[in-house]
Phi, psi and omega in degrees: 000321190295283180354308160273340151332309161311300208253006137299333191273293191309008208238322178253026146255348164291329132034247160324289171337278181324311170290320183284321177306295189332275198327313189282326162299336086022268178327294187304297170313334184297287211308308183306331200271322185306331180280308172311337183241020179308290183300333159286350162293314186283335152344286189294308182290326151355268165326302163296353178277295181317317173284358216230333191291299169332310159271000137273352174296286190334310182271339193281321179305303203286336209272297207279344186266019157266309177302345190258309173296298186335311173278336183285314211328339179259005147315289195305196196273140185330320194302336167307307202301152175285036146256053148218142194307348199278309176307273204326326193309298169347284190301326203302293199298359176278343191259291187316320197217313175315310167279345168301308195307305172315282206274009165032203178325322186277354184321297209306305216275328176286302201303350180280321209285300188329293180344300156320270183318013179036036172262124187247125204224056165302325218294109171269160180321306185313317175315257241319306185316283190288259210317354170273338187254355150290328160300345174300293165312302164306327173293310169306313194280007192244351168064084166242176163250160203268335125003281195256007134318297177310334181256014160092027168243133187258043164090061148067002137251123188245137246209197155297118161327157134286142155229220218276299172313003182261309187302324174282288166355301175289323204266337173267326168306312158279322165336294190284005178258024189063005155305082199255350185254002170260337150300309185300325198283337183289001198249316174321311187279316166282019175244321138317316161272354144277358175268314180321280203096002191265000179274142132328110128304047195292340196276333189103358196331159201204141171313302162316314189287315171314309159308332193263342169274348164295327199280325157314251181353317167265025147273302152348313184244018132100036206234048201278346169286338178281292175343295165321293188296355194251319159320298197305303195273333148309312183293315144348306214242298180210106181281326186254053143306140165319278327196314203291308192289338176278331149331293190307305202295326189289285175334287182332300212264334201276152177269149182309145178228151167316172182266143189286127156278125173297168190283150193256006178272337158312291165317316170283332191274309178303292182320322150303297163313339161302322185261016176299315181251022150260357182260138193246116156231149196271167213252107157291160190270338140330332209264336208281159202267000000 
């Protein structure tokens, strides 16, 4: 009896033993491999330092080429002031989509800190969206092209230019509202000004991708030969564009279809303001007071 009392207590501090050596010996590799590998961490911080120094060039950039319109403004020319849809447009996307586009993955972590700070910064994706589909709307009911939107004349009032990312936007905007013939004209004009070269490119935007939302569009509205030839030549130009590759899957899958009626209340609603101040009616002589 003592005896096995004897080689159970030993068995189980031999045990103990084993387990606590594991752990430390466990432990000791971490430590070795962590020293050993040091430089490559530091490697590694290197790097994130480099990235994180960049997307501060970035913001030290966009915070002083703001502060400089901000003190001209009462300097520049009327096209700043809000009274034209293009400035508003401007302003919308500068709150909306310009500090997103900047502050990228910290947008969400800035709109907090303001917050604190009672400084009020509502502006969201959906403005843009909705100020795009108010211009849309103007175009229709006022039958402008979409041209001489862009260069900011509203039927001989004139404003700020669009520029190439307004124009492609906008132009994505009608799409997704089933506008197809305020699509082709807005992709034309961005097709123009990509050809000029003399705009900005901030989005990499590419002729090709522009063509294969065209070639959507005229599937969409029921057009599959143009589609095709606009496909042959998007696949050409930039094959791996969204735009390019959702044409191939849309081509692929799709049926012949009717040509899409646009929507008709813009269209009916201009046509009455056109006809407003031709319509005469007469006063009976019973009715006047």
């Amino acid at each position: 009896m003592w005896n096995m009392l004897v080689l159970v207590d030993f068995i189980t501090i031999t045990t103990v033993i084993t387990m606590v050596t594991g752990n430390i010996f466990t432990s000791s590799l971490k430590v070795e491999r962590l020293v050993q590998e040091e430089e490559m961490v530091l490697d590694e911080l290197k790097r994130y330092i480099d990235l994180q120094y960049d997307r501060l060039k970035t913001f030290s950039n966009f915070y002083t080429t703001r502060l400089q319109e901000i003190r001209m403004k009462d300097e520049l020319s009327d096209f700043t002031k809000l009274e034209h849809p293009n400035a508003v447009y401007k302003a919308i996307k500068r709150f909306s989509s310009d500090y997103a586009h900047v502050l990228g993955e910290n947008f969400d972590s800035f709109r907090n800190t303001i917050a604190t700070s009672k400084v009020r910064f509502d502006a969201s994706a959906g403005d843009i969206r909705g100020a795009s589909i108010s211009l849309l709307r103007l175009q229709s009911v006022y039958r402008m092209s979409a041209s001489d939107m862009a260069e900011g004349n509203y039927l001989g009032y004139h404003g700020p230019a669009l520029t190439l990312s307004d124009t492609f936007y906008i132009a994505q905007t009608a799409f997704s509202e089933s506008m197809h013939e305020a699509t082709l004209d807005w992709l034309n004009v961005t097709v123009s000004l990509l050809s000029d070269g003399m705009m900005q490119n901030r989005d990499s935007l590419t002729v090709g991708r522009v063509k294969a939302l065209m070639g959507r569009s005229h599937l969409y509205a029921g057009n599959t030969v143009a589609a095709e030839s606009l496909f042959t030549e998007a696949k050409r130009l930039d094959p791996s564009a969204g735009d390019t590759l959702e044409l191939e899957k849309d081509l692929k899958f799709s049926q012949p279809k009717e040509p899409v009626d646009e929507p008709g209340y813009f269209q009916n609603f201009s046509r009455l303001c056109s006809l407003e101040n031709k319509i005469y009616v007469p006063v009976r002589l019973d009715q006047r007071s």
